[in-house]
N, C-alpha and C positions, 0 to 999 in steps of 0.2 A: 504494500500500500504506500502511494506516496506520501509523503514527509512535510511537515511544515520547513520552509528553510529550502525546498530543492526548487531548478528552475524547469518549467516545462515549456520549450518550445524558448517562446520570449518572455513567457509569466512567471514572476518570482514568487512564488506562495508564502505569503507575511502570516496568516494564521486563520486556523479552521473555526469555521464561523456556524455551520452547520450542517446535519445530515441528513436524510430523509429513507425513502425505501428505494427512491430514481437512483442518488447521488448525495457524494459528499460537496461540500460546500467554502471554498476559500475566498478569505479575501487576500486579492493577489496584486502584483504592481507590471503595467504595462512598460516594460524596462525600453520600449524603442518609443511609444509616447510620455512617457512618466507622470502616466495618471492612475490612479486608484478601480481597480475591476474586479469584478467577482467573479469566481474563475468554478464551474459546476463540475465536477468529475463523474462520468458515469460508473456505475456498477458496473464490473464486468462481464457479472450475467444477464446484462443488457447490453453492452458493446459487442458482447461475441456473437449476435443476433446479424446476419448479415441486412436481413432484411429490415432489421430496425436500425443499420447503421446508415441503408440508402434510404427510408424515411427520414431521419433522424435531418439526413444533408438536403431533402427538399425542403422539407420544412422548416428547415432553417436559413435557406436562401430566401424561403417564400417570408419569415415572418422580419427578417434582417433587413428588409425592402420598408415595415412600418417604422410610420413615422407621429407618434400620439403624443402628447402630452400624461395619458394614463397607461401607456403599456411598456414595461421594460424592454430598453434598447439594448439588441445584441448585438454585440461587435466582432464578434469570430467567434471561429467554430472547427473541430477535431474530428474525425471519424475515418480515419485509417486505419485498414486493418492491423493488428498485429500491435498499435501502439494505443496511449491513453484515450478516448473520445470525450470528448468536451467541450461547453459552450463557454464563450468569455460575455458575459454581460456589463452595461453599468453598477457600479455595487450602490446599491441604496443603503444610506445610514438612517433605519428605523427599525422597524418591528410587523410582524404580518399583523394582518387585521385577525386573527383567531387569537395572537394576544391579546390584543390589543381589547377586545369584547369581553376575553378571560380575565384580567386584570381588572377593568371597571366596563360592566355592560352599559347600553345605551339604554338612556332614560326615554327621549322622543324620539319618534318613528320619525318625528323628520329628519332627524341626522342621519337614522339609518338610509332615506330615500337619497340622502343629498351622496351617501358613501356610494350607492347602488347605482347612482347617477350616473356618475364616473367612470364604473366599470361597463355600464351600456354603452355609453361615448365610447372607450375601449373598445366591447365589441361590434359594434356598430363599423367604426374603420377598418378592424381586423376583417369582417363578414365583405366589406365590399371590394375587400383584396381577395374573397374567399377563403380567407380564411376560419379553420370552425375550431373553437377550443376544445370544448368536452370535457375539459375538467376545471369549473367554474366555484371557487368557493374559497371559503376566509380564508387557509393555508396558501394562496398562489392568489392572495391582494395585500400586497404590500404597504404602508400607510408610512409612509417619508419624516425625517422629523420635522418639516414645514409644513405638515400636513398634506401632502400631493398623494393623491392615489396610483397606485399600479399595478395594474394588473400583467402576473409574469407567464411562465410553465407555459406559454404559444406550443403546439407542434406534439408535447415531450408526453402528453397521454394517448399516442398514439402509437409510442413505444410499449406504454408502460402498459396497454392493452397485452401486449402479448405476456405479459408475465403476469397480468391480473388473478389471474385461477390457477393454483398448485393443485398437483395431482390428487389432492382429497375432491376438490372445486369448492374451497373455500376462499371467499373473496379474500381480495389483501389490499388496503387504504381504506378510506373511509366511502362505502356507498350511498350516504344519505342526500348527495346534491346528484345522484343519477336522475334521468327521466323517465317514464315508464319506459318509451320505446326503446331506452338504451338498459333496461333490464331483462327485457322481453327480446333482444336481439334485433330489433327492425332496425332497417335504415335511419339514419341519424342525419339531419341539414342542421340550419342554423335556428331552426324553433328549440331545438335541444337545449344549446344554451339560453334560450330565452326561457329556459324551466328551469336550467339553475340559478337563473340569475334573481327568478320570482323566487327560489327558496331560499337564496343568501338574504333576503331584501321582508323575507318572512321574519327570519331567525332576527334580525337586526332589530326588526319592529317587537315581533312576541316576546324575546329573551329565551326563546328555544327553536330545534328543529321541528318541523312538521310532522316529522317521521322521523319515529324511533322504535327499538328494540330492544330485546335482549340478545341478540348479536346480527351480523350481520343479514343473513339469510332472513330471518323477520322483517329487516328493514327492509329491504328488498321487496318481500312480496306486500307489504303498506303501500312502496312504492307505488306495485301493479298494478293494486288497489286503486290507489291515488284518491284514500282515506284522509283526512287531516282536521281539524277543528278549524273552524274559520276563525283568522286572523283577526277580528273584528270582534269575536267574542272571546279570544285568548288576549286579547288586548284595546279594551272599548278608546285609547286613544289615538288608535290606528285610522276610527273615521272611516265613515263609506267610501270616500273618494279611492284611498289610498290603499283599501281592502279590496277594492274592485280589482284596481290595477294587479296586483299581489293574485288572485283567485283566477284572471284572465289569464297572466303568465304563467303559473303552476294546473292549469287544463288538461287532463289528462289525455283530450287527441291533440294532436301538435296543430290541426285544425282549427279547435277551439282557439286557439295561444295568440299571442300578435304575430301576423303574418311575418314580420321582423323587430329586430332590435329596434332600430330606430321609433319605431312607432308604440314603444316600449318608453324609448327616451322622452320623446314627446306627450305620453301621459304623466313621465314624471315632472315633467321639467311646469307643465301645467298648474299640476298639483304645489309644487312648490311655490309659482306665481299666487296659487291664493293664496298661500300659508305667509306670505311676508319676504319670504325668499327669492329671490331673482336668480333663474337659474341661470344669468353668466357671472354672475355674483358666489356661485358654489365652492371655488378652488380658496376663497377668501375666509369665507363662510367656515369651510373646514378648518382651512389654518388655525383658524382662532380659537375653535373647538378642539382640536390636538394637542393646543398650547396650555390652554387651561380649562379642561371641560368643566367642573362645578363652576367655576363662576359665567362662560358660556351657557351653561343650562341656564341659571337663574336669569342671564337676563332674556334668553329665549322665549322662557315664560310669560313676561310680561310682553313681550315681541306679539308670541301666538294667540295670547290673551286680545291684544289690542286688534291684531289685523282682526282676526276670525269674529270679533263683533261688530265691528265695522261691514265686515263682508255678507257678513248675516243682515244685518241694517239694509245693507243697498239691496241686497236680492227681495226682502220685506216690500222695500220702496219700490222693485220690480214687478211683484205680485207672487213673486219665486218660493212658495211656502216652504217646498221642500229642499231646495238649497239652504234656507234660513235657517230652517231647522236642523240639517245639517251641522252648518257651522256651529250653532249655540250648542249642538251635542258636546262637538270637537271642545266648546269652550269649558263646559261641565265636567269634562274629564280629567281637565287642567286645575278649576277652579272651582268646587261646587258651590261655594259660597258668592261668586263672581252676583254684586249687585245690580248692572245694570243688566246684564241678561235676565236676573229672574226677574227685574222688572219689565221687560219686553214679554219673555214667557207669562207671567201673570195677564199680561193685559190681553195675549190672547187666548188663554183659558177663559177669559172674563166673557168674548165674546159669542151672541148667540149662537153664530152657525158657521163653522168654516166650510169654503165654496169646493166646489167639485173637484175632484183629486186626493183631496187633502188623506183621506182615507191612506193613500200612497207611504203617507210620510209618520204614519199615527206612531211606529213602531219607536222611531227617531226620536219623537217630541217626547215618548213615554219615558224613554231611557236618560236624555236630559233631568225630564224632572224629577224622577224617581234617582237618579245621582243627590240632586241636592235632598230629597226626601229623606236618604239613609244617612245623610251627613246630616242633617238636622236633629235627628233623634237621635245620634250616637256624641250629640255635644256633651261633656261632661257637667254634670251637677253642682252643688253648692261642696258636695265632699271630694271633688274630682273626680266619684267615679261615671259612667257611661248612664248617661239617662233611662237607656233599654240596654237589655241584653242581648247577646250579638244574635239568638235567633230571632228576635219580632226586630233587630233591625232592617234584616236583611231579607224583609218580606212585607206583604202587608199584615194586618192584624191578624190574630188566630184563624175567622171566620167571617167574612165577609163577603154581605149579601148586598149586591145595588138592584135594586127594583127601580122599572120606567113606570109606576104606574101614571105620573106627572113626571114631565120633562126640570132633571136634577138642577138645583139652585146653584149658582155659581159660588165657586170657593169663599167664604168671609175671607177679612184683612187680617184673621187669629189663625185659617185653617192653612195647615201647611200645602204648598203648591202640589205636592207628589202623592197627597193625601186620595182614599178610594172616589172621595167624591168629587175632586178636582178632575181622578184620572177618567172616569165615568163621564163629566160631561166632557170630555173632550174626544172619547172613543164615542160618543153618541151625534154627537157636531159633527166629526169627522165622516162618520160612516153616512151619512145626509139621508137616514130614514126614520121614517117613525116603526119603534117597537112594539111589537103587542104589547097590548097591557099588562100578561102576566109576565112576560121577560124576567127571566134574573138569571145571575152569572153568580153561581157559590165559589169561593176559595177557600180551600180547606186544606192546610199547608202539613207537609210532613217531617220530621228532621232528620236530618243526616246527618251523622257523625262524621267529623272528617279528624284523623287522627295525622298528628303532628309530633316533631322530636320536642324533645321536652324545653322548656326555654321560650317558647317559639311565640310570637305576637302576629294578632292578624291585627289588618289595617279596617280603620273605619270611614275613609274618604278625608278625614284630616288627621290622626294621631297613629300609632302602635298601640295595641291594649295587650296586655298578657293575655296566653292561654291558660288557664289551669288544667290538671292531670292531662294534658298532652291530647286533649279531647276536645274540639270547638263543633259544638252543635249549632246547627245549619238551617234554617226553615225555608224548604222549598215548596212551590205550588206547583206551577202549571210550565215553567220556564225555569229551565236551567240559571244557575247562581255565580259568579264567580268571585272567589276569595282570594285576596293579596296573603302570605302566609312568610314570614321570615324568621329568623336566631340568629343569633350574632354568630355560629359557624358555619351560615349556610346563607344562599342565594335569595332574594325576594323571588317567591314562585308563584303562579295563577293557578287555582284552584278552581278546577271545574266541575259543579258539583249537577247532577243532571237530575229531574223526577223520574222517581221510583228506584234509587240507591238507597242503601242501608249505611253505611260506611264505605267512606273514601280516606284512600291512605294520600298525605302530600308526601308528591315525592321531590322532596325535598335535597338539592342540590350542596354538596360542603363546594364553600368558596374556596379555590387555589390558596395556597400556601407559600412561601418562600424559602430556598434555601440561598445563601450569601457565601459562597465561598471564599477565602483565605489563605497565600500562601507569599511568602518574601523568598525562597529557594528561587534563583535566579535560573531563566526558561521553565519554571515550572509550567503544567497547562494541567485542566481539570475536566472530567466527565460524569456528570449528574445525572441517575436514570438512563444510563447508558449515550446519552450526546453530549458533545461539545460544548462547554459553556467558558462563558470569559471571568479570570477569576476579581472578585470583586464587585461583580455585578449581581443584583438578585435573578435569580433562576425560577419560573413560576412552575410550583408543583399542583399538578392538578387530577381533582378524583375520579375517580373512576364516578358513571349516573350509575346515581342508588347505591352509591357505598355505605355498610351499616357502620364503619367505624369515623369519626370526624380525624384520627391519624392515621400517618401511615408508613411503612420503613421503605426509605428512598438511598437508595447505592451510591456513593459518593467516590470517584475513584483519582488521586489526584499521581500524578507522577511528573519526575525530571527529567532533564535534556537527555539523561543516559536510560530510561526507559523506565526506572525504578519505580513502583508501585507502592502507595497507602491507601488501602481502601476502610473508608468508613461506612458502616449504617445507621442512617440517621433517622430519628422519627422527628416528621413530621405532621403540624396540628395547622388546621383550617383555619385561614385567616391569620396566621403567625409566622414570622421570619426566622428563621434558623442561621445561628454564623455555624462558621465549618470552617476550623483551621484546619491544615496538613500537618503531619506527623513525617512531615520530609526533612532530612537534614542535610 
């Protein structure tokens, strides 16, 4: 195996930067331009592939020709028989975006749409050179430390097809950004990556994949399925607009999908124009988000707060009910307390009859008000604690009967806006009929247990409230529930709680961990978990989904320029940093 320190060709390899299951990974020095390059080495049970050596050299003239602003630029390239094969890229000083989400997830779905942006741009120039990537997702997008997206890996899963399935036919990488068509074996174009590119763009928004398993072969056939919870209701601040686009791209006939990238771009770039965002405003936009995301969010907030009720306003002033309401959902998600929305929403619950349509948009205006409804009763009392308990918060009252026998009175200035009789006349407005007179709609809510690790607090639309015994009962009616659920050694998850469950377990994610490695033995270098890490730098360890334990023992192995070996084992705990000196002398 090559060496740090030797020179291949004209590239001096300064130091191993990373590995993967393709290739090892150098940053190396272009000794005839003397500039800085990443220098990729293949495995050479992929170089001795003759046939993946003459892929390897079209698709590397083919993708050596782009020229993007998001896609990494190659600059040579290896594949002679008999000697090393390799591609020499620009070396990006950052981090992929799969850390990058592991390290602190993304709070709005619009940052996720502004990242996803970038890589459609990507593929968009890549598809009209013909080129088709196929293997679309956070490991192979790169995120610069100015924030600049890039997307890399052009051509190189075209190789690594062939080594995909070991003679058991167990998949090998991760298959969760496949497409049906490319599980099922059909022909593959460029709608393919417009299915990964809708599940990278899911995962960004929801805070998980669409499809998951317990190992790969499961994922896979979910795949087939092309099963998934709508994004919309795994994350209500995702908003119709931006759930459409996301449920059009991930379609399980490549038919359904957007004909192209580009017209992918164009729903985003859209969406982002009402959100306050101007999409040739994005590459700026990001920067400033990479540089310092908390205080980037907070003022985000007040950003999406402001546009999205103004936008709701004008479409009001258009006669556009259901864009209005819309917006004012988007804005509830944010803000349930937000006062001049509910004072817009009150005034048209107030009104006698909404006009024809409206019926369209009932779903929308309910999930608005019923936002501030569960935040208004879960405000804390005179002793601090929650005025209700979290099951009659998160539903309406035990039993609740609305009778038309007389057309229902509009809300008093005391009854809460999300309350049954506000939501009654406004499903009676909307629908623009008269009910028989015996009409009536019972709810009779059931509970479900949803079990959590111990510790763990669900959210009430503005606070954390403790769980007790590791148990938060649930009251569900007629529509599925979902619960924000966290612990301080584990991920904020969405709970989706459906009618007619008994118990639902959260499955409850442990936050990545850190190990800090340590050594002053001169050319030392270190390998964490079997890869290359620089020493000094934190190393993110990260759990296995569904691990029962929040530690875990992670391999530390450090050695010197003469090869000599300390290997440690280290436990590791979720959300904690571990130093790790060497034992080199």
């Amino acid at each position: 195996m090559i060496q740090v320190g030797e020179v291949l060709d004209k590239y001096e390899l300064l130091e191993r930067v990373g590995q993967g299951g393709m290739a090892i990974v150098y940053r190396g020095l272009d000794r005839s331009l003397k500039r800085v390059v990443a220098v990729k080495i293949l495995h050479r049970h992929l170089a001795d592939y003759q046939e993946a050596r003459d892929r390897f050299q079209r698709e590397a003239q083919a993708v050596a020709k782009l020229r993007h602003d998001n896609i990494l630029e190659i600059f040579d390239y290896s594949a002679k028989e008999g000697s090393e094969s390799y591609i020499v890229t620009e070396f990006i000083d950052g981090h992929t975006l799969k850390q990058v989400i592991t390290d602190r997830p993304i709070v709005y779905p619009e940052i996720g749409a502004m990242v996803v942006l970038q890589v459609c741009r990507a593929l968009a120039h890549a598809h009209a050179g013909s080129i088709l990537h196929r293997d679309v997702k956070p490991e192979n997008i790169m995120i610069r430390s100015d924030g600049v997206v890039k997307l890399m890996d052009f051509g190189i899963s075209h190789m690594v097809d062939l080594e995909r399935l070991t003679v058991t036919g167990q998949l090998l990488g991760s298959p969760a950004y496949m497409a049906p068509e490319h599980v099922e074996g059909r022909p593959l174009d460029f709608r393919t990556d417009v299915f990964a590119a809708g599940i990278v763009l899911y995962q960004l928004g929801v805070g998980k994949l669409p499809f998951e398993g317990k190992n790969p072969h499961e994922v896979l056939k979910r795949i087939a399925e092309c099963k998934f919870v709508d994004p919309r209701q795994a994350n209500p601040r995702i908003g119709n607009r931006l759930g459409r686009i996301i449920l059009r791209a991930m379609a399980a006939s490549p038919d359904d999908r957007y004909p192209s990238i580009a017209e992918m771009v164009v729903a985003l770039e859209g969406y982002l124009d009402e959100s306050g965002l101007p999409s040739d405003k994005i590459p700026a936009e990001l920067a400033r988000y990479f540089s310092a995301p908390a205080s980037y969010e907070e003022a985000l907030k007040t950003r999406l707060v402001d546009t999205l009720t103004r936008a709701g306003q004008a479409k009001l002033d258009d006669d556009n009910r259901a864009g209005a309401l819309d917006a004012f959902d988007r804005v509830m998600t944010i803000d349930a307390q937000n006062a001049r929305v509910l004072a817009i929403l009150d005034r048209l619950n107030r009104r006698a009859r909404l006009k024809t349509g409206a019926l369209a948009v009932l779903g929308i205006g309910v999930v608005a008000l019923g936002a501030y409804f569960v935040n208004e009763r879960q405000k804390p009392g005179p002793s601090g604690a929650p005025n209700v308990d979290v099951a009659s918060a998160l539903t309406l009252p035990a039993t609740t009967t609305i009778a038309h026998d007389d057309p229902p009175p509009p809300p008093r200035h005391d009854e809460p806006i999300g309350s049954a009789a506000a939501v009654a006349a406004i499903a009676r407005d909307a629908a623009d009929v008269t009910p028989s007179p015996d009409a009536s709609v019972a709810v009779e809510p059931t509970i479900v247990n949803v079990r959590v690790l111990p510790g763990s607090s669900y959210f009430d639309g503005a606070h954390w409230i403790a769980i007790k015994d590791a148990v938060l009962p649930v009251a569900v009616t007629d529509r599925a529930v979902d619960v924000q659920i966290k612990s301080p050694e584990t991920a904020i998850v969405t709970v989706h709680v459906e009618p007619g469950a008994k118990v639902v377990n959260a499955e409850q994610q442990f936050v990545p961990g850190t190990i800090t490695p340590h050594c002053t033995v001169a050319g030392a270098s270190v390998e964490i978990a079997g890869q290359t890490r620089k020493l000094d730098n934190p190393a993110t360890i990260l759990f296995e989904h569904n691990a029962m334990s929040s530690t875990q023992i992670v391999k530390v192995v450090f050695y010197d320029a003469s090869g000599r070996a300390d290997t440690q084992e280290i436990d590791v705990t979720a959300g904690k940093t571990q130093e790790v000196t060497c034992g080199l002398h």
